[in-house]
PASEBA-1860 file (N, C-alpha, C; in nm, 3 decimals):
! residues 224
1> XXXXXXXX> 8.732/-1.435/11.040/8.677/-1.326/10.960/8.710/-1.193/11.027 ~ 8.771/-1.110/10.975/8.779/-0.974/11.035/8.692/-0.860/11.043 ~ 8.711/-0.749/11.147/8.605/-0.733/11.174/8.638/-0.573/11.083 ~ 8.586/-0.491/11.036/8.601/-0.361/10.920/8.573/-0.263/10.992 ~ 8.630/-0.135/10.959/8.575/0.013/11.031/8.519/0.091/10.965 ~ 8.438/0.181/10.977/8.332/0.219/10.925/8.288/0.351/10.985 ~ 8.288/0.484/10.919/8.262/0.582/11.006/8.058/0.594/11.028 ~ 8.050/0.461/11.072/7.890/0.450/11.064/7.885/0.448/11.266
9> XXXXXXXX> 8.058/0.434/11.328/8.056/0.389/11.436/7.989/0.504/11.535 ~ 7.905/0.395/11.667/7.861/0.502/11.739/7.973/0.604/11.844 ~ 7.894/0.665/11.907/8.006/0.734/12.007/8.062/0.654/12.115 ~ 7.949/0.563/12.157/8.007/0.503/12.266/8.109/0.414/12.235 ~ 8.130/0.348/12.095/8.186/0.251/12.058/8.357/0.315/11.956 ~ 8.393/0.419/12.033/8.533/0.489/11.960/8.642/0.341/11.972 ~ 8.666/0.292/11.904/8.785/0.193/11.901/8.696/0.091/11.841 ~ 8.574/0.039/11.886/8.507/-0.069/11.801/8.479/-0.037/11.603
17> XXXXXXXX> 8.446/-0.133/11.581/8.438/-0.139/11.452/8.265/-0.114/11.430 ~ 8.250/-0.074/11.359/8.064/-0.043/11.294/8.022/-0.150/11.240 ~ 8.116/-0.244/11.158/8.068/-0.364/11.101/8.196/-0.451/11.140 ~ 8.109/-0.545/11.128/8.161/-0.695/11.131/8.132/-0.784/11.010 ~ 8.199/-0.836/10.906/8.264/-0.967/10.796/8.164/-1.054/10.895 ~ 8.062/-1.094/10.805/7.981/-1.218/10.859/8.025/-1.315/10.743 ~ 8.009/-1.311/10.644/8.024/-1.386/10.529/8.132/-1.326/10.402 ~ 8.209/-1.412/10.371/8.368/-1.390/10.281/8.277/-1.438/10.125
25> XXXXXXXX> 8.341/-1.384/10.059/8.264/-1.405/9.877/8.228/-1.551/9.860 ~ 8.312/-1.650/9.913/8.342/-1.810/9.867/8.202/-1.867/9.932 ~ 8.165/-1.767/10.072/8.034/-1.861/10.168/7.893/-1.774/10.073 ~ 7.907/-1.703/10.057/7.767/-1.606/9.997/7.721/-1.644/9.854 ~ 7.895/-1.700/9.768/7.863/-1.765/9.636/7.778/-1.913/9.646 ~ 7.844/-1.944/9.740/7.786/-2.089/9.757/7.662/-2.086/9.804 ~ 7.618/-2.022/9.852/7.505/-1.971/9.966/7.380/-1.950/9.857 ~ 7.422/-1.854/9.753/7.347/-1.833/9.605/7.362/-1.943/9.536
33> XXXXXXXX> 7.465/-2.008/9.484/7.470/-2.111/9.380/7.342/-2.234/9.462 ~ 7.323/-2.287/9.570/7.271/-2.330/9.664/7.142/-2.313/9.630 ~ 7.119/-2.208/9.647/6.992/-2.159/9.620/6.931/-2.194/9.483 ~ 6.981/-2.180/9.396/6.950/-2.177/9.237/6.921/-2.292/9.258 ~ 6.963/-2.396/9.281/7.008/-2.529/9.231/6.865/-2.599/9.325 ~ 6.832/-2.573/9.470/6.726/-2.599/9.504/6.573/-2.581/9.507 ~ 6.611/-2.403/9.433/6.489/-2.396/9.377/6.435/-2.464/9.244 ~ 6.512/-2.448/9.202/6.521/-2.551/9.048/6.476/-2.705/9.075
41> XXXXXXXX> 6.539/-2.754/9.190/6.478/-2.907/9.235/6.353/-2.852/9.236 ~ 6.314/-2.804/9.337/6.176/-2.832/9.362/6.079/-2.782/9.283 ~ 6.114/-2.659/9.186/6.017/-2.602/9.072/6.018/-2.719/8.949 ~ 6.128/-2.788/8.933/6.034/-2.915/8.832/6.002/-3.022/8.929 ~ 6.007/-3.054/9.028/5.952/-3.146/9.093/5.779/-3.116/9.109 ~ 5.778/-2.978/9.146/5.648/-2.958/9.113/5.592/-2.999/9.047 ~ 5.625/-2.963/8.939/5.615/-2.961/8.747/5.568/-3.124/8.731 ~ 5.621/-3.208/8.753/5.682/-3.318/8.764/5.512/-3.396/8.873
49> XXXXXXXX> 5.501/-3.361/8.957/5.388/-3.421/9.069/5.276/-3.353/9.076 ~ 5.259/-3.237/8.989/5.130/-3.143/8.999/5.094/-3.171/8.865 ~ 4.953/-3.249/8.841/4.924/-3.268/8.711/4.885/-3.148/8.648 ~ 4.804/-3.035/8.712/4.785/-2.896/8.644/4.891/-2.842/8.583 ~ 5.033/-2.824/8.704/5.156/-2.775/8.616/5.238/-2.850/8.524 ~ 5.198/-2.990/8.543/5.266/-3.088/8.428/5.182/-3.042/8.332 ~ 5.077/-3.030/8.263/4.964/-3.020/8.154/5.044/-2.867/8.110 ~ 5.048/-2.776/8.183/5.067/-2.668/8.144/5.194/-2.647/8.076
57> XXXXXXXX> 5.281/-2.708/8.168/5.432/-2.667/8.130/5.452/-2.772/8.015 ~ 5.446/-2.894/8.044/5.489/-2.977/7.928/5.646/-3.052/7.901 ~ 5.667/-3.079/7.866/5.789/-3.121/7.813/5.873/-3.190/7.968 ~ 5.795/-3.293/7.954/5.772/-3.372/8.054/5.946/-3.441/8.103 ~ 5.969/-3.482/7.945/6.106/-3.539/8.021/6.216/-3.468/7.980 ~ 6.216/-3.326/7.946/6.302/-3.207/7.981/6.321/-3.189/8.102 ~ 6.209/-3.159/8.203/6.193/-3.112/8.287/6.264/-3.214/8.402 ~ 6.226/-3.346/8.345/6.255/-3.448/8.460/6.423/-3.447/8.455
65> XXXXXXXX> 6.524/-3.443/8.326/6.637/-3.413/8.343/6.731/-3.298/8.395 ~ 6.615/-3.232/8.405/6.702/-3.088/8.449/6.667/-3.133/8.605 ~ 6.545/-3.187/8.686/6.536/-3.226/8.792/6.670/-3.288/8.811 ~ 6.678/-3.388/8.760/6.797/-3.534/8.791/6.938/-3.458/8.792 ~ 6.980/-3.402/8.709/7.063/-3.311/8.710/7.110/-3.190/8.768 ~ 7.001/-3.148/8.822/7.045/-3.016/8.941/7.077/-3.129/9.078 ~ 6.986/-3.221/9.114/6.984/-3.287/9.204/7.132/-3.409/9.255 ~ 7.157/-3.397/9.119/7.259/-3.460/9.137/7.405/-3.364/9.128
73> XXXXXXXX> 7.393/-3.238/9.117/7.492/-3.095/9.145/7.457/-3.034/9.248 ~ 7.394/-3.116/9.320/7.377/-3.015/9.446/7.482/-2.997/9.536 ~ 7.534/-3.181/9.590/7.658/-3.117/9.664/7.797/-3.106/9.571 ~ 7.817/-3.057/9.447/7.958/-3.018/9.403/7.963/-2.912/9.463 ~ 7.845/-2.745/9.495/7.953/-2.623/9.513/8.015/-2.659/9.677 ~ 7.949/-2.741/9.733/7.950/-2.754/9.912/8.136/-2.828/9.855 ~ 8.142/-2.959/9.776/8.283/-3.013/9.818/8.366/-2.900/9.738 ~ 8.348/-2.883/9.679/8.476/-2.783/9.633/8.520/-2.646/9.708
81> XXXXXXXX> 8.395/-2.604/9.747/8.408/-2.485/9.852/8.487/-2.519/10.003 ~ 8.452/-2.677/10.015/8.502/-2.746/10.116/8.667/-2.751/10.114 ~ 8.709/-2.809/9.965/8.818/-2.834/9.888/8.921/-2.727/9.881 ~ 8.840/-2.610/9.853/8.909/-2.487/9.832/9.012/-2.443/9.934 ~ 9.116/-2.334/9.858/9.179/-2.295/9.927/9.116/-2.115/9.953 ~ 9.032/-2.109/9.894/8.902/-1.984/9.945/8.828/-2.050/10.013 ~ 8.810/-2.143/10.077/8.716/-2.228/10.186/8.722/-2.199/10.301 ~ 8.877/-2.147/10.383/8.868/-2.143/10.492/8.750/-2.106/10.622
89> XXXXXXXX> 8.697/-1.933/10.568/8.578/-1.924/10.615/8.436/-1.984/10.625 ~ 8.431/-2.102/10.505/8.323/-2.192/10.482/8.362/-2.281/10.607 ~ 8.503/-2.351/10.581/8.522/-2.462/10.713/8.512/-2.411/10.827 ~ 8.551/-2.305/10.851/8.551/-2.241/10.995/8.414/-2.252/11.049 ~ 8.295/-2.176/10.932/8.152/-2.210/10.962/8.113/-2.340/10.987 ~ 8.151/-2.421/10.931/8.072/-2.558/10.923/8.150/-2.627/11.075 ~ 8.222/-2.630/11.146/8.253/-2.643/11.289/8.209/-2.559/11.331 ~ 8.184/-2.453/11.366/8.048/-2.400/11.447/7.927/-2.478/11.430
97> XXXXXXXX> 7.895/-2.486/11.298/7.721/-2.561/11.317/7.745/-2.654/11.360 ~ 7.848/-2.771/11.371/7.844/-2.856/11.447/7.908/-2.843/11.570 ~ 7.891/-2.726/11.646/7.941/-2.755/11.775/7.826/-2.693/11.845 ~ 7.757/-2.733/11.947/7.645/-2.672/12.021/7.704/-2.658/12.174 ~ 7.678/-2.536/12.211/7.694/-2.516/12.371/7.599/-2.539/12.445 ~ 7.609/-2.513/12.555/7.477/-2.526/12.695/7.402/-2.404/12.644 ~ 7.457/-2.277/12.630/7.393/-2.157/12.550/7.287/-2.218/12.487 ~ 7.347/-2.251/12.340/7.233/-2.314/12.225/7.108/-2.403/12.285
105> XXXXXXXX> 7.165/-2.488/12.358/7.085/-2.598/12.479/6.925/-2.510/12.555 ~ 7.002/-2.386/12.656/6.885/-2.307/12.692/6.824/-2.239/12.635 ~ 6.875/-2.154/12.480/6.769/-2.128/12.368/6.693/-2.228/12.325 ~ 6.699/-2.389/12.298/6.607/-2.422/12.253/6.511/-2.485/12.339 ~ 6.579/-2.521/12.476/6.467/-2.496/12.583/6.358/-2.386/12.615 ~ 6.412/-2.285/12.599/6.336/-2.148/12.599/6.244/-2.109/12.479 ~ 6.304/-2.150/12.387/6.239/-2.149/12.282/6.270/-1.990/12.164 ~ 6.382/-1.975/12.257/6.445/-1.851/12.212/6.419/-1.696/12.294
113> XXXXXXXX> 6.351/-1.781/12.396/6.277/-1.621/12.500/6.368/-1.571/12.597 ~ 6.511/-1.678/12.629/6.623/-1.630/12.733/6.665/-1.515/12.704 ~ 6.662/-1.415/12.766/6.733/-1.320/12.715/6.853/-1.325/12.772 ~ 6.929/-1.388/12.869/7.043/-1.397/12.854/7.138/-1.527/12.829 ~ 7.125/-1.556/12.730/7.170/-1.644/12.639/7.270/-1.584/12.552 ~ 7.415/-1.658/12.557/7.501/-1.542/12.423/7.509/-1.659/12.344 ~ 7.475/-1.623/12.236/7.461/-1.726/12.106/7.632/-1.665/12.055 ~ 7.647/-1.745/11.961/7.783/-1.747/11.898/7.692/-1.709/11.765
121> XXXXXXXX> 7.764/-1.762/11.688/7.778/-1.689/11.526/7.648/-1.690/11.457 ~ 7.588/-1.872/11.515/7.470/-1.912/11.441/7.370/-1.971/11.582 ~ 7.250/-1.931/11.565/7.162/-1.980/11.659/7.109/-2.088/11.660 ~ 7.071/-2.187/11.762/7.054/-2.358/11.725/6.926/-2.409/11.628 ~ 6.843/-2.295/11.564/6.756/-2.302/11.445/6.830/-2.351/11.346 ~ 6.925/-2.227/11.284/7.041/-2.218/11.206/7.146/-2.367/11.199 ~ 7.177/-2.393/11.330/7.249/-2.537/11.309/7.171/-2.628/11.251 ~ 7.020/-2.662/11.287/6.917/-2.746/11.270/6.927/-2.747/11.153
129> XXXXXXXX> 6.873/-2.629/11.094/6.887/-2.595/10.967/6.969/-2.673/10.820 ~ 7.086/-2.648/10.889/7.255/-2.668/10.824/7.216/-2.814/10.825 ~ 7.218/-2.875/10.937/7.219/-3.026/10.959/7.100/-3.102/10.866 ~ 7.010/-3.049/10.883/6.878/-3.095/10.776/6.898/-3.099/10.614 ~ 6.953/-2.964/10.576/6.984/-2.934/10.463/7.095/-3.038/10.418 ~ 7.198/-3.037/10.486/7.344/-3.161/10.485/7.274/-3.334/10.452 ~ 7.183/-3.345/10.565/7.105/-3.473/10.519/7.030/-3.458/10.421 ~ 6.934/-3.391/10.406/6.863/-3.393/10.259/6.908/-3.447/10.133
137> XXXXXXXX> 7.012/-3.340/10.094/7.117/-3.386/10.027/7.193/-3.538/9.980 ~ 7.188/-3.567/10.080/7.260/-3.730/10.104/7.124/-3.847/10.028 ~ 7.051/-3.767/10.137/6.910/-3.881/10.097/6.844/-3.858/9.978 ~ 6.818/-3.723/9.922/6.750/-3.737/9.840/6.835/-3.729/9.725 ~ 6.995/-3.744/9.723/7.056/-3.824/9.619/7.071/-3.951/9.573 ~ 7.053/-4.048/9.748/7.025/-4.173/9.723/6.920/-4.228/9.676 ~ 6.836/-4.150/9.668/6.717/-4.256/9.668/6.672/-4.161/9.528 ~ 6.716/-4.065/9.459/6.657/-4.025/9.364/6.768/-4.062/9.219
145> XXXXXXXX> 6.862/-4.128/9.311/6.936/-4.290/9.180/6.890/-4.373/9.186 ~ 6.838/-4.434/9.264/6.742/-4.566/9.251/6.639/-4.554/9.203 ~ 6.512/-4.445/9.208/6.428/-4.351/9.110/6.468/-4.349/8.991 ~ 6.634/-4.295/8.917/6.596/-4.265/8.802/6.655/-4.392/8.819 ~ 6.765/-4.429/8.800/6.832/-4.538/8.751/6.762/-4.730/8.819 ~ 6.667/-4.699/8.798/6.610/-4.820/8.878/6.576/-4.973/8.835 ~ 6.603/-4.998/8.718/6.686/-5.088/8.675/6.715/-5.166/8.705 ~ 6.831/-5.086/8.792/6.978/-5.218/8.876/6.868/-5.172/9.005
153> XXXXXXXX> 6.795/-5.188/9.041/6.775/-5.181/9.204/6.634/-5.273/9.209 ~ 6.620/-5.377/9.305/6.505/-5.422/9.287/6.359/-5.363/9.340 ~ 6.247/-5.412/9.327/6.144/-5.354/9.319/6.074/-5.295/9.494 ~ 6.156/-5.349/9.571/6.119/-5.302/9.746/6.181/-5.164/9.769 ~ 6.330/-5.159/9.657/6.395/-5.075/9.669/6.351/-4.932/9.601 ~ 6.300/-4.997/9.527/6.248/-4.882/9.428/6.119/-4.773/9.524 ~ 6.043/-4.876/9.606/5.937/-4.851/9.639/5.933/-4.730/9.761 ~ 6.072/-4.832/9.848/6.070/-4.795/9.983/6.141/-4.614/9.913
161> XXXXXXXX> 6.254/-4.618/9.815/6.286/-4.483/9.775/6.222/-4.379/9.724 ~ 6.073/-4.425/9.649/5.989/-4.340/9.611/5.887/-4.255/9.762 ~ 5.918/-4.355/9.826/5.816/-4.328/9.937/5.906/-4.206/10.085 ~ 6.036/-4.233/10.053/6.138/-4.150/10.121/6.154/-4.026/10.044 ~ 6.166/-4.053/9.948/6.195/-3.921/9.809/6.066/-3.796/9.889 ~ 5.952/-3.848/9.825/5.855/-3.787/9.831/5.850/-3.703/9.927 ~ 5.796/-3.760/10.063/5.823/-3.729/10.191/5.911/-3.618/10.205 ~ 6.038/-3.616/10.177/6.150/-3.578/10.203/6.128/-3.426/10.131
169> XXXXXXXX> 6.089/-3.476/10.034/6.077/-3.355/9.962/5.974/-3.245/10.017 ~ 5.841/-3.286/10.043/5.718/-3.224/10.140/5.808/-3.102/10.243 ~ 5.897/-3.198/10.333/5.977/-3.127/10.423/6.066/-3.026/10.368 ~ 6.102/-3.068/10.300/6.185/-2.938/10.225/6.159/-2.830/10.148 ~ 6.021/-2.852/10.121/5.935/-2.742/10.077/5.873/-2.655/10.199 ~ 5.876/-2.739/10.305/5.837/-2.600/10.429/5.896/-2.572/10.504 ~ 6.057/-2.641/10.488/6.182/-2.604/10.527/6.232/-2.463/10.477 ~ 6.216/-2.478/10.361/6.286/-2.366/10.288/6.182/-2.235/10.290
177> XXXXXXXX> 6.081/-2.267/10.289/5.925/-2.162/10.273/5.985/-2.106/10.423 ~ 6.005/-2.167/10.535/6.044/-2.111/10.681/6.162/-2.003/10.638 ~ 6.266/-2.105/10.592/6.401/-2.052/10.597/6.391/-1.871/10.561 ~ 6.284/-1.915/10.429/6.322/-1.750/10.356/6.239/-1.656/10.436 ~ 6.052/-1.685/10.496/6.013/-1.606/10.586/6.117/-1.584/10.679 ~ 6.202/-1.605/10.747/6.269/-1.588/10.841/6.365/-1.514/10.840 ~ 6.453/-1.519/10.716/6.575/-1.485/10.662/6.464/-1.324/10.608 ~ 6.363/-1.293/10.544/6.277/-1.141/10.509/6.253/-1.073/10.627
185> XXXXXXXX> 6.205/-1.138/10.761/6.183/-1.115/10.873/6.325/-1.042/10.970 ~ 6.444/-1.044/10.930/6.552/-1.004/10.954/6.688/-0.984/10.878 ~ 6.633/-0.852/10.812/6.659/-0.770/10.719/6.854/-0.756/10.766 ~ 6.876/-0.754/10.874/7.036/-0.760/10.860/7.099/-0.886/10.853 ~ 7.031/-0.991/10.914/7.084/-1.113/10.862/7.097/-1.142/10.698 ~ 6.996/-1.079/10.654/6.970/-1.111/10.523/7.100/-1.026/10.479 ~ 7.108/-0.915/10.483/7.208/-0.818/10.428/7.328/-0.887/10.441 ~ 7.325/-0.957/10.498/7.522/-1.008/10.543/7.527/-1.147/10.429
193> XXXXXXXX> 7.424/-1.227/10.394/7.425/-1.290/10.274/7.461/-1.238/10.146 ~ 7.395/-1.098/10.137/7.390/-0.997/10.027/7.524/-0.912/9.982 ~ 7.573/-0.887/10.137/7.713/-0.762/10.119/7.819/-0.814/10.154 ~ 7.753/-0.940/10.280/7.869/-1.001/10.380/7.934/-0.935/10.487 ~ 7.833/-0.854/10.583/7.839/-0.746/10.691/7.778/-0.743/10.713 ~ 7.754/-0.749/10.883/7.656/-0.671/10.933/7.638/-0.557/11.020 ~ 7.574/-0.493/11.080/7.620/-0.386/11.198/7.667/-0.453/11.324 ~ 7.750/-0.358/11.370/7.796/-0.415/11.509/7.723/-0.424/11.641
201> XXXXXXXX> 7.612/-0.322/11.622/7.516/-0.336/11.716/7.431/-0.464/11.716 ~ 7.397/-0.469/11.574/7.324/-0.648/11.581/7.410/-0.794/11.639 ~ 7.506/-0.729/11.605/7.595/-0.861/11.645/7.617/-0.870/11.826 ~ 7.675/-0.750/11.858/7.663/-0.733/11.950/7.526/-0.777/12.046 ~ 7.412/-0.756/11.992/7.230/-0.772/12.070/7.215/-0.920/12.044 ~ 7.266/-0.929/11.915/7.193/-1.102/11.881/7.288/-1.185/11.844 ~ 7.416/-1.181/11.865/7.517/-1.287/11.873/7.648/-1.259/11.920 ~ 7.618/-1.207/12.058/7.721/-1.160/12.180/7.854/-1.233/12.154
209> XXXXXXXX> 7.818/-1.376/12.142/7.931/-1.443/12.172/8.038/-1.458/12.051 ~ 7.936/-1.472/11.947/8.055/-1.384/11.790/8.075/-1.262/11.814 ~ 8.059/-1.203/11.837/8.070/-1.051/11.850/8.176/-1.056/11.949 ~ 8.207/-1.136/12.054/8.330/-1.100/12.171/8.437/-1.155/12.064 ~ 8.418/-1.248/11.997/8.524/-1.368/11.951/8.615/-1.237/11.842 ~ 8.481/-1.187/11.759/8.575/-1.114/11.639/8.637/-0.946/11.696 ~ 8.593/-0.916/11.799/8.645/-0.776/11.828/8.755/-0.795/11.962 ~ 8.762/-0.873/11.992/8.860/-0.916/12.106/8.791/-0.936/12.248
217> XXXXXXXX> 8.906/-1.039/12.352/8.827/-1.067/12.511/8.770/-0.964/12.572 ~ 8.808/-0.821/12.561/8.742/-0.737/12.655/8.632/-0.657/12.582 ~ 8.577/-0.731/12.480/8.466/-0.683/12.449/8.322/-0.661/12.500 ~ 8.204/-0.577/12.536/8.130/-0.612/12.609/7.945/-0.654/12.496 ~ 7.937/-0.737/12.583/7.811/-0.800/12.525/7.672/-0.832/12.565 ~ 7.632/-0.652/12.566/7.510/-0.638/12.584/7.416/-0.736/12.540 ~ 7.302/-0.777/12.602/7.219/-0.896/12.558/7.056/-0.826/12.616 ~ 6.971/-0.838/12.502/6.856/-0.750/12.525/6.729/-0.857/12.451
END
């Protein structure tokens, strides 16, 4: 991802760039399409397990198909974005979340209080994150075909999947309730979802080690 110039730059920083390309159109679309598609799970799932909002809303097995159906589109924008030849910056991301350093290691020992720790692009919350979300996905596609389509699956199967579904879902309702406090709580992270930039000073304070990678080796990386 390249890094943009910007007459937003400070004095000390004559040759650096003011912003830095956190996110390319293909990761921010997906990032939104993502979004839609999981809030939508879980707002008729609600619908769906809350007898107040079932009574209210109604249209019981509308609701349950638009469930089955987002749920089962959840991972198309991930493979095609994967697929794509606008993907590159998506793949590039997705080997970072799966690569963890000793760095990431003493942040989550610390609990995030090291201050000298240089995180790279994404912090080991953020990988957690990625990785949870990636499984979710998997599981609560499997087991929410044996749910609808249950039929062909016998009755242990049915049981043990209703009982994983559920569960699964609980977690992902205070997965995501975290995700977004967190993501409001840091208003430039958020912005780089939004514009796909962030300032160079943030990058620089809170992800040194992206910040050396995209402005070159003799970059320096204040850590505060």
């Amino acid at each position: 991802m390249a890094a943009t110039t910007s007459p937003r730059a400070d004095a000390g920083d004559v040759g650096r760039p003011a912003r830095l390309v956190r996110f390319d159109a293909a990761e921010r679309t997906l990032h939104w399409v993502n979004a839609v598609l999981f809030l939508t799970v879980m707002s008729t799932a609600a619908v769906l397990y809350v007898g107040p909002l079932s009574a209210a809303v109604g249209r019981r097995d509308l609701i349950r198909q638009i469930h089955v159906w987002s749920g089962i589109a959840l991972p198309v924008p991930i493979l095609v974005t994967l697929a794509g030849r606008w993907g590159h910056g998506f793949r590039k991301d997705v080997a970072r979340l799966n690569r963890w350093t000793q760095d990431d290691r003493r942040w989550v020992r610390s609990l995030g209080r090291d201050p000298y720790v240089q995180l790279g692009k994404f912090n080991p919350g953020q990988k957690l994150n990625a990785a949870f979300v990636a499984g979710v996905i998997i599981v609560m596609l499997a087991t929410g075909s044996v749910m609808n389509w249950f039929h062909y699956f016998p009755v242990d199967w049915r049981t043990g999947a209703t009982f994983v579904h559920d569960w699964i879902a609980v977690a992902l309702f205070i997965v995501v309730i975290g995700h977004i406090g967190t993501a409001l709580s840091d208003p430039e992270a958020l912005r780089s979802m939004l514009k796909g930039w962030v300032d160079a000073t943030w990058a620089r304070q809170r992800r040194p080690r992206w910040y050396a990678e995209e402005t070159g080796p003799g970059a320096q990386t204040d850590v505060h």
